[in-house]
C-alpha positions in Angstrom: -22.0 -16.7 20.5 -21.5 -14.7 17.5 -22.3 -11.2 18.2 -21.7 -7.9 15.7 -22.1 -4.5 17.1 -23.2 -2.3 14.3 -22.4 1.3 15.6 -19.1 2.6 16.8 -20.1 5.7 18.9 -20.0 6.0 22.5 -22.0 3.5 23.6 -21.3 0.7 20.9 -17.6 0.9 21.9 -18.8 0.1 25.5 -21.0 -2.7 24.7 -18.4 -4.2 22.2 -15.8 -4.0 24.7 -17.4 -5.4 27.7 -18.8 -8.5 25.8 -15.5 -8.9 24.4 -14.1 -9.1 27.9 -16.4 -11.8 28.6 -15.2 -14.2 26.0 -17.8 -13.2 23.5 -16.8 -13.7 19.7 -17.7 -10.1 18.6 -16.9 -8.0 15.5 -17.8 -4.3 15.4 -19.0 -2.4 12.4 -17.1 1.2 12.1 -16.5 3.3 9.8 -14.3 6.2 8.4 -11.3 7.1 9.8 -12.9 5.7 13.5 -12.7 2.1 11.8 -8.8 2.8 10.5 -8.2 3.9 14.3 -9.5 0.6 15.8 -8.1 -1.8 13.4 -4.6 0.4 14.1 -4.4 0.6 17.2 -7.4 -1.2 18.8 -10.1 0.0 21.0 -9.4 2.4 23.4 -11.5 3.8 26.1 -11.0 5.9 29.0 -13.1 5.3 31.5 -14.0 8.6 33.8 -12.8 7.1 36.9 -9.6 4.8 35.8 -6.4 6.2 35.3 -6.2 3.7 32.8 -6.9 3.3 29.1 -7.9 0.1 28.1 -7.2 -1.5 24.7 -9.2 -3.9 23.5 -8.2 -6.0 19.7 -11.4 -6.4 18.3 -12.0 -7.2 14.6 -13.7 -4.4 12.8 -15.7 -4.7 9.8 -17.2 -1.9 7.4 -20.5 -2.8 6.0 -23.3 -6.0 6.9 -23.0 -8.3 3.8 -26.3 -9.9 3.4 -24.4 -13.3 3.7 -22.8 -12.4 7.0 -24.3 -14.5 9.9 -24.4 -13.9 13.2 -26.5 -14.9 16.4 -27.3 -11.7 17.2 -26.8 -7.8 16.2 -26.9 -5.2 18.4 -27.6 -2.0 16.3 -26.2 1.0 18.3 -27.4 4.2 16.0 -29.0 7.5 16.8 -32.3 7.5 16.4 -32.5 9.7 12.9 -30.1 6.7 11.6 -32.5 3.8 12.4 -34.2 4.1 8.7 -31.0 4.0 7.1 -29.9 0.5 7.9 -33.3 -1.0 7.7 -33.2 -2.5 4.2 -29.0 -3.7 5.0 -30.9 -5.4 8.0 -33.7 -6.7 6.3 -31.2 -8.9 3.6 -29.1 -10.2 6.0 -29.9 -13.8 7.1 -29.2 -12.8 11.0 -33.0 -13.4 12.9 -31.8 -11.5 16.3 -31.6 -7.5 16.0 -31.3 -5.7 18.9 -31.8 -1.9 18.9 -30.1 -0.3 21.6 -30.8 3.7 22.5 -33.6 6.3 22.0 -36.8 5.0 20.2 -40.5 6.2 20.2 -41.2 4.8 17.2 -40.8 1.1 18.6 -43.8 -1.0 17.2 -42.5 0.9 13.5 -39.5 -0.3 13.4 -40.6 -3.6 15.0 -43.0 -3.9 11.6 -40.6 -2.8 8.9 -38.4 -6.1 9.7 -41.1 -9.0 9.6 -39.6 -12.3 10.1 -37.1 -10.9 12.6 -37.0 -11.5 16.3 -36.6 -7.6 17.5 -35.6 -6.7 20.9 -34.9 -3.0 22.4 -32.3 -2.2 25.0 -31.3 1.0 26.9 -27.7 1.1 28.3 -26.4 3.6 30.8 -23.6 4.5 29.3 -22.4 7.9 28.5 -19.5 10.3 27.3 -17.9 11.4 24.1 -15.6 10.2 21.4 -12.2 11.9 20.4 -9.8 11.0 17.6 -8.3 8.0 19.0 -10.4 6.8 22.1 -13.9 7.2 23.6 -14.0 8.9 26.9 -16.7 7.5 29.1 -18.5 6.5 32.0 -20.2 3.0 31.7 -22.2 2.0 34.5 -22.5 -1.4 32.6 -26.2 -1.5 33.3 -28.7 -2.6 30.2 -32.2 -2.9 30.1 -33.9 -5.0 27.7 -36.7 -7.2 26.3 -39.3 -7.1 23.6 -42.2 -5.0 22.7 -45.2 -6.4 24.9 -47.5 -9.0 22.7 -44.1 -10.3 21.4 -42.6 -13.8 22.6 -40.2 -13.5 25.6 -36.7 -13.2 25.0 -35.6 -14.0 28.2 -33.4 -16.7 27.4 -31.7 -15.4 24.8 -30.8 -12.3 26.7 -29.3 -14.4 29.4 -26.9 -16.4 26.8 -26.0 -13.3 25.3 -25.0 -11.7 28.5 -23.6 -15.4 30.8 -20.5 -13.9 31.9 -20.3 -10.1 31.4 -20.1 -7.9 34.1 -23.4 -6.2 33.3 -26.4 -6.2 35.0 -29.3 -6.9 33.0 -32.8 -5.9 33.0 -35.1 -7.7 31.3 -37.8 -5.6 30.8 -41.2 -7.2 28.5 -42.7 -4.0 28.1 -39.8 -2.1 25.8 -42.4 -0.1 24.2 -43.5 1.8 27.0 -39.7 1.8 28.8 -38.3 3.7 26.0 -41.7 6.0 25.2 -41.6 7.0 29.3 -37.4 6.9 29.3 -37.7 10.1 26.0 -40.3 11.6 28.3 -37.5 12.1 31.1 -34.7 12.7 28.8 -36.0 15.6 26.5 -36.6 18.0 29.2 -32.8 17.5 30.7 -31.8 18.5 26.9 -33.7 21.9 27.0 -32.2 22.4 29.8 -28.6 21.4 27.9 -29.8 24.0 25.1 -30.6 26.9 27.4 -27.2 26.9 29.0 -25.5 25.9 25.7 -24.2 22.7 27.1 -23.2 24.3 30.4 -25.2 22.7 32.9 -23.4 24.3 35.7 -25.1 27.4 34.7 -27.9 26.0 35.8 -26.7 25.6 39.7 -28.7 26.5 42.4 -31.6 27.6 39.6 -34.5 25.6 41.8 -37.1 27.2 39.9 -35.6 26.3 36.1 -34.9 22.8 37.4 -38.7 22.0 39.1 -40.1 23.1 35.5 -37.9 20.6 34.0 -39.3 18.1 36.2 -43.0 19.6 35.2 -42.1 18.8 31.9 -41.2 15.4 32.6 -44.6 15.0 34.7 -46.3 16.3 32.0 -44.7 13.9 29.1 -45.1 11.1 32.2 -49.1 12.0 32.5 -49.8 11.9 28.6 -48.3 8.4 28.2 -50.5 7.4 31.4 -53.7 9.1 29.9 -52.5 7.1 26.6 -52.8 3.9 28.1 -49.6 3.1 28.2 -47.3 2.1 31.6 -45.3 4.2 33.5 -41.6 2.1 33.8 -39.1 1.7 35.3 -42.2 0.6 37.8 -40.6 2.8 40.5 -41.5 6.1 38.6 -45.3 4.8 38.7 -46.2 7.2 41.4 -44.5 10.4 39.4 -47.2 13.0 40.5 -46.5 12.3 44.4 -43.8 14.1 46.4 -41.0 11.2 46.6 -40.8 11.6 42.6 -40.3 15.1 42.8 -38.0 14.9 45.6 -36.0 12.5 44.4 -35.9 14.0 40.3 -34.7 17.4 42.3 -32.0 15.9 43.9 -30.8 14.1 40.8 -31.1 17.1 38.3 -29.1 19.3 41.0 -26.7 16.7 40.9 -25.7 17.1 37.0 -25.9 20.3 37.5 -23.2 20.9 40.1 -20.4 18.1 39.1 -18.9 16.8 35.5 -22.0 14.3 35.6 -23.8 16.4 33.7 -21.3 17.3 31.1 -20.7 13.6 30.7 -24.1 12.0 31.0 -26.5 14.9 29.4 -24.8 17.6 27.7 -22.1 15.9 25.9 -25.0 13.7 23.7 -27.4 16.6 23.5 -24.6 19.0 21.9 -23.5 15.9 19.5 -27.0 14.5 18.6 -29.1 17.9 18.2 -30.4 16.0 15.3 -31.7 12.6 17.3 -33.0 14.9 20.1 -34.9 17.2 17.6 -36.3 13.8 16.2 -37.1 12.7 19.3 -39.6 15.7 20.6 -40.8 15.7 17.9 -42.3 12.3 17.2 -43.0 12.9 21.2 -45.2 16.2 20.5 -47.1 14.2 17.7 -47.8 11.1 20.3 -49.4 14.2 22.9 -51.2 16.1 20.3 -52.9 12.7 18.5 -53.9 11.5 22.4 -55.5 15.7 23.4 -52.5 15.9 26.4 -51.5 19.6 27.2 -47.7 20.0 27.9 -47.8 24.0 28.4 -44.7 23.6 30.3 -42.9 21.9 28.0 -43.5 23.6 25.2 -42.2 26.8 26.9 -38.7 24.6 27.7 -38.7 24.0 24.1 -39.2 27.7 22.9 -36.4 28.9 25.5 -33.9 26.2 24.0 -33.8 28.5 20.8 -31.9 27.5 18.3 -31.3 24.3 19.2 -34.5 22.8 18.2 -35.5 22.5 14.6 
C-alpha cells in the first residue's frame, strides 16, 4: 500500500515511522531544513521511555504534485494549516485523505474536497521536535472513521493498518469524536497558559484543576444540548461522579510528572495559534446553539496573553 504522510511534526514522524516498520511503502512530505535532516540522516525519534534512538530511512518528498498517486494520504497539519493545502489536495488524483489531529470544522473540510473519500483520525501521540530528532511518547493508539452519513471505511482502515503495532479504533461518528475530544482538550491548555507551560505549578491546586473539569463539563453539555454524541462512549455519563473522579485523577497526574510537559504543554506552548483557532470556532458552536460556559470563559480570560 502506497501511503504519503504529508506533515513532518511530531505526530507525522510517528505515524510515518511506525507504518514504515510494518512494511508499508511510505514517503513523507517535509520541508525546510527538517526535510534536509531526514533525507541526511534519516528519521530519528527518541522515544521517552527508550534509551534508544531509532532511525528510520524513509524517502522524503517536498511538495504533492498533482500527478503523484497514492492509496492513501494522511495529512498531519495543525488545524490553522488545513485551508492551506486544500486546493494541492483537491488536484491531486489520490481519492483517500485522511486528516489526522484537532478539527471542529469536520463536515467543512469534508465539503471543500467533493469526490474525495475523507476520513478523520486522532492519534495519541505527543512530544516535541528538536533540530535533528523528535522527542516523543507514542502510545501508538489511533482513532478513526468517517463523518456519520458517510460510507464506512472500515475496510480500508484495516488494510492500511494489517501489520502495524497500533491499535486502531474505528470510530463512524468522527464528527462528534473530535467536536467532544477539543471540548476536553482546551480547558487543559488554559490551564498550560496560566502556568506558562509549567503544569507542575499547578500541583496540589484541587480547586484550579475541578474548574478545569467544569469547563470540560460545560463544552461536554453544549455538544449534548446540540444534538450531537458524547464519545469516546465511556465519557457519556460526564455529569455523574465516576467522570469527575476519574478527570481529577488524570489532570493531577500531568500535573505532578513530565506527562504533562510532554502530552499538554509542549503542543499548547508550540501551537498557540491552532489552540486559539480551536476555542474559537468552539465559542462560535456554544453561542449559535444558546449554551452558557461561564466557567470557561473565566479559564480563558486568566490564560491572558495566550489567547488571541
Amino acid at each position: 500500500m502506497k501511503i504519503l504522510v504529508y506533515g513532518a511534526g511530531v505526530l507525522g514522524c510517528n505515524l510515518a515511522r511506525n507504518l514504515l516498520r510494518a512494511g508499508k511503502d511510505v514517503t513523507l512530505l517535509a520541508r525546510g531544513n527538517w526535510a534536509a535532516e531526514i533525507k541526511q540522516n534519516g528519521l530519528r525519534i527518541k522515544d521517552k521511555f527508550s534509551l534508544r534512538t531509532s532511525v528510520s530511512r524513509i524517502p522524503v518528498v517536498t511538495e504533492l504534485a498533482p500527478d503523484a498517486m497514492y492509496d492513501v494520504i494522511f495529512v498531519v497539519l495543525r488545524y490553522t494549516q488545513l485551508d492551506s493545502v486544500l486546493d494541492t489536495l483537491r488536484a491531486n488524483r489520490t481519492k483517500n485523505i485522511v486528516f489526522v489531529g484537532n478539527n471542529v470544522q469536520a463536515r467543512a473540510l469534508a465539503a471543500a474536497l467533493p469526490g474525495k473519500n475523507i476520513l478523520f483520525a486522532f492519534a495519541l501521540s505527543a512530544g516535541h521536535r528538536e533540530a535533528d530528532r523528535v522527542v516523543s511518547i507514542d502510545l501508538k493508539k489511533i482513532t478513526i472513521g468517517q463523518l456519520p452519513d458517510a460510507t464506512s471505511n472500515k475496510q480500508l482502515i484495516g488494510r492500511i493498518f494489517h501489520g502495524t503495532k497500533y491499535k486502531v479504533v474505528y470510530e463512524p461518528n468522527m464528527e462528534d469524536y473530535l467536536l467532544c475530544h477539543a471540548a476536553f482538550v482546551m480547558p487543559a491548555a488554559f490551564a498550560c497558559y496560566k502556568t506558562d507551560g509549567d503544569l507542575k505549578k499547578l500541583r496540589g491546586d484541587t480547586a484550579y484543576l475541578n474548574r478545569v473539569l467544569d469547563a470540560n463539563i460545560e463544552g461536554y453539555r453544549a455538544i449534548r444540548d446540540a444534538g450531537h454524541t458524547i464519545l469516546p462512549k465511556e465519557d457519556a455519563d460526564f455529569e455523574g461522579e465516576k467522570y469527575r473522579k476519574t478527570c481529577l485523577r488524570f489532570f493531577k497526574l500531568m500535573c505532578a510528572t513530565s506527562l504533562g510537559k510532554l502530552c499538554a504543554s509542549d503542543h499548547a506552548m508550540n501551537a498557540i495559534d491552532e489552540m486559539s483557532a480551536l476555542n474559537r470556532d468552539l465559542k462560535k458552536f456554544f453561542d449559535a446553539n444558546g449554551a452558557a460556559y461561564p466557567v470557561w470563559q473565566a479559564l480563558e480570560a486568566e490564560a491572558g496573553r495566550y489567547l488571541q
